[in-house]
C-alpha positions in Angstrom: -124.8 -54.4 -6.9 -125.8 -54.3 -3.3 -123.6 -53.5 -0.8 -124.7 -56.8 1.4 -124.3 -59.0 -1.5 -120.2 -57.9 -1.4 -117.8 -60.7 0.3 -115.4 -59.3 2.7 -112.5 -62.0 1.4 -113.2 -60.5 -2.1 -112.4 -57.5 -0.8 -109.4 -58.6 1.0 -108.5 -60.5 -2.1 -108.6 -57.7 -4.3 -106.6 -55.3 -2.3 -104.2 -57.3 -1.7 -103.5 -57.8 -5.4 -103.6 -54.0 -6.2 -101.2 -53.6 -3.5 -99.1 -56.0 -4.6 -99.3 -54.7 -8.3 -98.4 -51.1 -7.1 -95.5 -52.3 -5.2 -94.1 -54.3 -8.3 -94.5 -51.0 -10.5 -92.2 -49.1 -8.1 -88.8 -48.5 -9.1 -85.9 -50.0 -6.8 -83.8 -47.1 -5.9 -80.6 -48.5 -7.6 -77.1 -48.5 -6.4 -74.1 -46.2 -7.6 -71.1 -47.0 -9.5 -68.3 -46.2 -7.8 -65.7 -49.3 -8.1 -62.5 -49.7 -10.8 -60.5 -52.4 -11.4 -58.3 -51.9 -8.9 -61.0 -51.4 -5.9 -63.1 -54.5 -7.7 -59.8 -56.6 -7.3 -58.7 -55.7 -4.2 -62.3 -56.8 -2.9 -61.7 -59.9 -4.5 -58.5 -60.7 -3.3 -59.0 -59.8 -0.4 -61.9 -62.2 0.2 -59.6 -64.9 -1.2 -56.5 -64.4 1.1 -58.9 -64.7 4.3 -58.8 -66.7 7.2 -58.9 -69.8 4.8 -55.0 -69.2 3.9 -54.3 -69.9 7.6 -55.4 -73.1 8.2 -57.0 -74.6 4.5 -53.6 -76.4 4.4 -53.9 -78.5 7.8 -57.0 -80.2 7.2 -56.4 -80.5 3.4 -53.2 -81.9 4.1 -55.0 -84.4 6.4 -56.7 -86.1 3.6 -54.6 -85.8 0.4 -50.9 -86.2 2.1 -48.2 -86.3 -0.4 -50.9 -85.2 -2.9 -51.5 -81.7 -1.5 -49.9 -79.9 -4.0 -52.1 -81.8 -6.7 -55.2 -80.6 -4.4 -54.5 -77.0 -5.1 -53.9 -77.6 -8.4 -57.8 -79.3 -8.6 -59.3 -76.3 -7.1 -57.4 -74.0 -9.2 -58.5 -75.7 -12.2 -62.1 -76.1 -11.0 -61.8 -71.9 -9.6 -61.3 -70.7 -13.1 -64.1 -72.5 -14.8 -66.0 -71.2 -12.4 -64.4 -67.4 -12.8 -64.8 -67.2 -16.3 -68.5 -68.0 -16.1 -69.0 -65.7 -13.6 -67.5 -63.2 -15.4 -69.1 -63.9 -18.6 -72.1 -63.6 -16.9 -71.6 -60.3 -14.4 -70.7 -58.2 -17.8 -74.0 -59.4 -19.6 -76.4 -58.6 -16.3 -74.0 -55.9 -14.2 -76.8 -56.5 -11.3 -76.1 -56.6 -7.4 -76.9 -60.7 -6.7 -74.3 -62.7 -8.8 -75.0 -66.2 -9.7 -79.2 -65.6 -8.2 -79.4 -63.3 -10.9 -77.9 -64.9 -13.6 -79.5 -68.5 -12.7 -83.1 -66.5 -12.7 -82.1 -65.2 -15.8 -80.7 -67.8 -17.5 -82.5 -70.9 -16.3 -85.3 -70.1 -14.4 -86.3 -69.0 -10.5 -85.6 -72.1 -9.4 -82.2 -72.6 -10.1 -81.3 -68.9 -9.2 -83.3 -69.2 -6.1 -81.1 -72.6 -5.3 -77.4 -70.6 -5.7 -78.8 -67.1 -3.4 -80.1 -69.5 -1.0 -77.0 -71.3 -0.6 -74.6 -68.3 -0.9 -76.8 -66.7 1.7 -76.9 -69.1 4.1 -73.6 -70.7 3.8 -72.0 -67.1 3.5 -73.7 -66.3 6.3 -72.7 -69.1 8.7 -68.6 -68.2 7.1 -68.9 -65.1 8.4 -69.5 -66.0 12.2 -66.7 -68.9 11.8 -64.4 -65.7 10.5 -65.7 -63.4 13.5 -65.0 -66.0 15.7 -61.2 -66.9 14.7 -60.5 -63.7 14.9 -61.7 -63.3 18.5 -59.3 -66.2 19.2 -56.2 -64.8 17.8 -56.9 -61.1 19.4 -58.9 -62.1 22.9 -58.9 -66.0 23.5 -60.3 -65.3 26.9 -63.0 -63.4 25.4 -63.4 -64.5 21.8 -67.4 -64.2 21.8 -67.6 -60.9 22.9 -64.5 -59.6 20.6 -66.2 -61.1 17.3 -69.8 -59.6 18.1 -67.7 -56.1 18.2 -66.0 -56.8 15.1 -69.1 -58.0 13.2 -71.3 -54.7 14.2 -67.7 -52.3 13.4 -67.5 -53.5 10.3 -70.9 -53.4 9.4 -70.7 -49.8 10.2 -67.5 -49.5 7.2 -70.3 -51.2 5.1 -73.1 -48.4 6.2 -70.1 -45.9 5.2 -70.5 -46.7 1.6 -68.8 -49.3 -1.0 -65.9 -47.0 -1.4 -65.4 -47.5 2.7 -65.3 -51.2 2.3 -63.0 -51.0 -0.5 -60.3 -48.9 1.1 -60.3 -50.8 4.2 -59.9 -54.0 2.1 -57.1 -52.5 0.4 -55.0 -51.5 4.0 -55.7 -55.5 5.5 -55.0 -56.3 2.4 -51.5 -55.0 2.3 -51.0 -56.5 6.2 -52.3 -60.3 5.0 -49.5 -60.3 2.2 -47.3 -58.9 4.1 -47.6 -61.2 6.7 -47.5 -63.8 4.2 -44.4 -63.0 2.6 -42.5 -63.2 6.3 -43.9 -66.3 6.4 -42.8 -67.7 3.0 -39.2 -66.3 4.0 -39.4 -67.8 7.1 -39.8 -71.0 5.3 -37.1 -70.4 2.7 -34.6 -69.5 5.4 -35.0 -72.9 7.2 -34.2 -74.9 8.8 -36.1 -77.5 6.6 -37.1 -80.6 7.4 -35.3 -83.7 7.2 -36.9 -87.2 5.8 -37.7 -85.9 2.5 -41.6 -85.6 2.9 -42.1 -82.3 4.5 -44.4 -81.5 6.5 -46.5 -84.5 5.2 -49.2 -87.3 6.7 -49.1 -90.2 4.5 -52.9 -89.4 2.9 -53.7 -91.4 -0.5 -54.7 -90.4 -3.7 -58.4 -90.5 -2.7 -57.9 -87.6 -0.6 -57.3 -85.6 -3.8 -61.0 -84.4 -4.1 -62.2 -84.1 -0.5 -58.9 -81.9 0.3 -59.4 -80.2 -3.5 -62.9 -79.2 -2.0 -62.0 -77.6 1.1 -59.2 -75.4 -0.8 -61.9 -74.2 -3.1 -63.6 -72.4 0.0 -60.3 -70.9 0.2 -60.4 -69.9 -3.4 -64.3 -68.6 -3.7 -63.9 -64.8 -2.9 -63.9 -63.9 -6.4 -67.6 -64.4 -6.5 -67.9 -61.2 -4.2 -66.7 -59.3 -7.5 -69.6 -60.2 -9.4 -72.2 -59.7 -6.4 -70.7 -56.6 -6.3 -71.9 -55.8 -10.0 -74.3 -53.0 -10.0 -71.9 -50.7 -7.9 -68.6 -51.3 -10.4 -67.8 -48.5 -13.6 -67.9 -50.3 -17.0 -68.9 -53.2 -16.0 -68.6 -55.3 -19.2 -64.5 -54.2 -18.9 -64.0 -54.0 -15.3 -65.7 -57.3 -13.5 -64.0 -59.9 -16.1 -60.6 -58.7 -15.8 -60.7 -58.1 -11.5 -62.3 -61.2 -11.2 -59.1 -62.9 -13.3 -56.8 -61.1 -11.9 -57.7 -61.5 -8.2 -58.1 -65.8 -9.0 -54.4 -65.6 -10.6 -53.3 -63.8 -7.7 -54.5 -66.3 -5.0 -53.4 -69.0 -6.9 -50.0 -68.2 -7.4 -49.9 -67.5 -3.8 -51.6 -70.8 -2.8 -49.4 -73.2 -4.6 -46.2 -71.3 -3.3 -47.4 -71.5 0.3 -48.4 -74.8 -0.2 -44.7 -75.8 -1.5 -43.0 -74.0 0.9 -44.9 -75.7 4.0 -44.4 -79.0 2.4 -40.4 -78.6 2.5 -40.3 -76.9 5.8 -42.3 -78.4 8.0 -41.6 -81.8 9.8 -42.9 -84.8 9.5 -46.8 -85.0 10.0 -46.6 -81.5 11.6 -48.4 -79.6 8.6 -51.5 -82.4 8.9 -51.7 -82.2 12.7 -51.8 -78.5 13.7 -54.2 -76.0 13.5 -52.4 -72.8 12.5 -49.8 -74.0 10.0 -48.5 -71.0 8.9 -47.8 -70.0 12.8 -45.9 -73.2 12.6 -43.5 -72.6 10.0 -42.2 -69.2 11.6 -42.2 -71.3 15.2 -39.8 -73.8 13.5 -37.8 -71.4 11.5 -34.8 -69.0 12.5 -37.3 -66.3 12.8 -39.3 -67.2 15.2 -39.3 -64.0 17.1 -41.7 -62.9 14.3 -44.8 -65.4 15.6 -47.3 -62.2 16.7 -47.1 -60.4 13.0 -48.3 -63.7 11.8 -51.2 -63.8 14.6 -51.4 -60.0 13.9 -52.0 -60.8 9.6 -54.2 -63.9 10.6 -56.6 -61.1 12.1 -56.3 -59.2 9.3 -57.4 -61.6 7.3 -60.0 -62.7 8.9 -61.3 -59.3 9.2 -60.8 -58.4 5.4 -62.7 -61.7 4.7 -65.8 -61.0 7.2 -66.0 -57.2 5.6 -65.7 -58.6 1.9 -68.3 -61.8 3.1 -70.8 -59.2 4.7 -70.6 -57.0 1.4 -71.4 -60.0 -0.9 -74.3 -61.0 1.2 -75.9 -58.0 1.8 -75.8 -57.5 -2.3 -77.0 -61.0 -2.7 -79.8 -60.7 0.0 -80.9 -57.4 -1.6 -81.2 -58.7 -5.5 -83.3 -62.1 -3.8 -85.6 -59.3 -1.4 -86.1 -57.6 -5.2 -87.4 -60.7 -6.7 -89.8 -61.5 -3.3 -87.8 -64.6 -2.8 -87.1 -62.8 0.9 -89.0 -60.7 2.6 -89.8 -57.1 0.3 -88.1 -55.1 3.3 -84.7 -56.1 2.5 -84.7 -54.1 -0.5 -84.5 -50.9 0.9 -81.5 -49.0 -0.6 -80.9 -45.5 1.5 -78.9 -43.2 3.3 -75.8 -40.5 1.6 -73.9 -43.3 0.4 -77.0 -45.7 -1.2 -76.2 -48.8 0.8 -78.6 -51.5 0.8 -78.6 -51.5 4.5 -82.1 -53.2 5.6 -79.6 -55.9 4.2 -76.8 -55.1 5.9 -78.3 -54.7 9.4 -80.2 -58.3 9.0 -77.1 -60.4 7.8 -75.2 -58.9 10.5 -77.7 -58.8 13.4 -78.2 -62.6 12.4 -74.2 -63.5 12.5 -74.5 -61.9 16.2 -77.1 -64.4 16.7 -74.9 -67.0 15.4 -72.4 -66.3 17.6 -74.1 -65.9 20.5 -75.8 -69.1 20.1 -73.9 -71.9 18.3 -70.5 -72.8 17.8 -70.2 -72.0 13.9 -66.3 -73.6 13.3 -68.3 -76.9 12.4 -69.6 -75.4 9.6 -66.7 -74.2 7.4 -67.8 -77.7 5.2 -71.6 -76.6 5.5 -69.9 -73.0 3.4 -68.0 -74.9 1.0 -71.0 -77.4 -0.3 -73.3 -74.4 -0.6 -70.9 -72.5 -2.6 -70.1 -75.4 -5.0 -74.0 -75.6 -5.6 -73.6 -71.9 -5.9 -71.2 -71.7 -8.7 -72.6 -75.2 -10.5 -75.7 -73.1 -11.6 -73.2 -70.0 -12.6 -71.7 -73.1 -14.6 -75.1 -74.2 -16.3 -76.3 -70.3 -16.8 -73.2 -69.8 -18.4 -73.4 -72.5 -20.9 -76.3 -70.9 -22.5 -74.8 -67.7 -23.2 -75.0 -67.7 -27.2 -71.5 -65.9 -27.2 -68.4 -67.0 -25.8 -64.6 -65.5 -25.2 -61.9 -67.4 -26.4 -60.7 -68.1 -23.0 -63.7 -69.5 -22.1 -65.3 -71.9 -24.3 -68.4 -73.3 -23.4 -67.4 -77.1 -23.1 -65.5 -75.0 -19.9 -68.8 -74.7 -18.6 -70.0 -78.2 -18.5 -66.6 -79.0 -16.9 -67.4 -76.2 -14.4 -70.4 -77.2 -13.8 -69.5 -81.5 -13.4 -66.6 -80.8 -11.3 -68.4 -78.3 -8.8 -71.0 -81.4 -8.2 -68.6 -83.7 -8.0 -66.1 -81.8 -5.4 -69.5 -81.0 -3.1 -70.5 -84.4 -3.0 -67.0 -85.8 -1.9 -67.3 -83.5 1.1 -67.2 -84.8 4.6 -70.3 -86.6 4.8 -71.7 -84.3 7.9 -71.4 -81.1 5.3 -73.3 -82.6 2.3 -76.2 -84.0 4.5 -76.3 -80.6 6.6 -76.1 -78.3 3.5 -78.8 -80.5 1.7 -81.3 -80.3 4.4 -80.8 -76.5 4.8 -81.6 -76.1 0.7 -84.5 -78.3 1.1 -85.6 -76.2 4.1 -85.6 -73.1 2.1 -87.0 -74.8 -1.4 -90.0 -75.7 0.6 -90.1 -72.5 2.7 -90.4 -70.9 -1.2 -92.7 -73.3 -2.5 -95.3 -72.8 0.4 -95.1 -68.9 0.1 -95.4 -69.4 -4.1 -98.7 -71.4 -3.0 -100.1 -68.8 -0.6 -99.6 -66.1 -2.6 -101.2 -67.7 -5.8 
């Protein structure tokens, strides 16, 4: 063959393919397995009782009234189909990614691209909401500037290595429960209210669902547990039972709160403020004790946005692995073997976030993208051909129906926002599928 007669986009063509066939036969430098039960838990938990514990119960409130409790109940309910798929799932593929993994693996790219894309970008937009509250409790005049600081400290814990993030998680851990416990005997002690509804608006029973979905965002760190897969010892042991016992946890601590405020709180005053568990130390004899509960409402948010900035980074590593984002995300380095291309681009765009846009509208965008999230760990879940007898696979089904249904009785702003970002990445995919082909 003559060298004229060769065309240059052949060329281009073929090299391109050999590259891309030598960068598919190089290994990912994996992660290292450092976490127990108790670390694996406390990440868990810790994710749970976040900022959401502060003020899920307002809003909720709002819409189901004297069917809060029945709310929590819902989400519970709808929290544990969803935990026992994804821990069924997490022992069989002990991978960093979660539900993107096991929807790729179970049901096709498609489906697992649909649940990282929403964790991602919903997770993402949760932690600049959870930066921000927290630069309102600690610096109102300044809350911007105090969340961008917080965001790029904790990323640095992250850089540290997992073991980092999971003893920090454990120390504002211990300050959110203890701040919760003051406020549950602040409610015990009284005084209570008088009228017989509590801190009650009169709501209707078709508040049930849309206040049963925004107490599920309160209930979803367990999935950080099962992004957190490739970095936990005996996996098959470990993820199942943290992931269980963090969900029984929260719960028990949900409900009680959520009793608690109900009695002691007056009329209408649990539906109408904004930091309800401020509220029931304000009206109770110890109200002296108001800054530890704005002291464990930073803590909280703090141990959420370092557990939230974990999960992501795992989640955006396991898609950049797969080419469903960009190949340099999956750079694992450094003495600890963090994946911190990750890291360092979830949290440089947070700062953008919150320099930008005011994210505390999109709390709703979160919770419909992690519904859509754990309805494909639902469906993946179902085709497992073995099941625990705690988890049977009708479970699944019901999993998977009730996440659906809970998303799409969001407010209607969250669905149609949350939709069009989904559709915006599905077609961002689809165009990249077609240009590489």
């Amino acid at each position: 063959m003559k060298l004229n007669r060769i065309v240059p986009g052949t060329i281009l063509s073929e090299f391109t393919r050999w590259k891309g066939s030598l960068s598919a036969m190089r290994p990912h430098r994996q992660l290292q397995r450092r976490l127990g039960v108790f670390d694996a838990t406390s990440i868990g938990l810790g994710s749970m009782l976040g900022a959401g514990v502060f003020v899920v119960f307002a809003p909720a409130s709002a819409l189901a009234g004297n069917f809060l409790v029945l709310s929590v109940l819902v989400a519970g309910a709808v929290a544990y189909c969803n935990a026992v798929a994804s821990a069924e799932l997490a022992a069989r593929y002990p991978a960093s990614g979660g539900t993107y993994v096991y929807g790729r693996k179970r049901l096709g790219e498609w489906p697992g691209f649909l649940a990282g894309w929403g964790f991602v970008t919903g997770k993402t937009a949760s932690c600049a909401a959870m930066a921000l509250t927290f630069g309102h409790y600690v610096a109102p005049d300044y809350p911007v500037q105090v969340a961008v600081a917080a965001v790029v400290a904790l990323t640095a814990v992250n850089l540290l290595g997992i073991t980092r993030t999971a003893l920090l998680t454990r120390i504002l851990l211990c300050a959110v429960l203890a701040t919760l416990i003051f406020v549950a005997a602040a409610a015990i002690v009284g005084p209570h209210s008088e009228g017989g509804t509590g801190g009650l608006s009169p709501g209707s029973a078709a508040g049930v669902l849309p206040a049963a979905g925004l107490v599920f965002f309160a209930f979803a760190g367990y999935a950080r547990i099962a992004t957190l897969g490739e970095e936990v010892k005996d996996p098959a042991r470990t993820i199942p039972r943290a992931i269980l016992a963090a969900l029984a946890g929260a719960f028990g601590i949900y409900l009680a709160l959520a009793l608690l405020l109900l009695n002691h709180l007056p009329d209408g005053e649990l539906a109408a403020t904004t930091t309800p568990l401020l509220e029931a130390v304000v009206h109770s004899r110890l109200s002296a004790g108001a800054p530890l509960v704005q002291a464990g409402a930073a803590a909280a948010c703090l141990g959420a946005l370092l557990a939230l900035i974990t999960g992501i980074g795992r989640t955006a590593l396991a898609m950049a692995r797969e080419r469903d984002l960009p190949v340099a995300l999956a750079r694992v380095g450094g003495r600890h073997t963090v994946p911190f291309a990750a890291e360092l681009a979830v949290a440089a765009v947070v700062i953008v976030l919150l320099l930008t846009t005011d994210v505390m509208t999109v709390v709703g965008f979160s919770s419909f993208g992690v519904l859509i999230y754990y309805a494909v760990a639902n469906a993946a879940a179902f085709t497992l051909p073995d099941h625990p007898g705690h988890a049977p696979k009708w479970l699944n089904a019901v999993g998977f129906c009730s996440c659906l249904l809970l998303a799409f009785t969001l407010p209607p702003v969250s669905v149609l926002g949350m939709a069009a970002v989904l559709a915006v990445g599905a077609a961002g995919r689809f165009l990249v599928l077609r240009f590489r082909r």
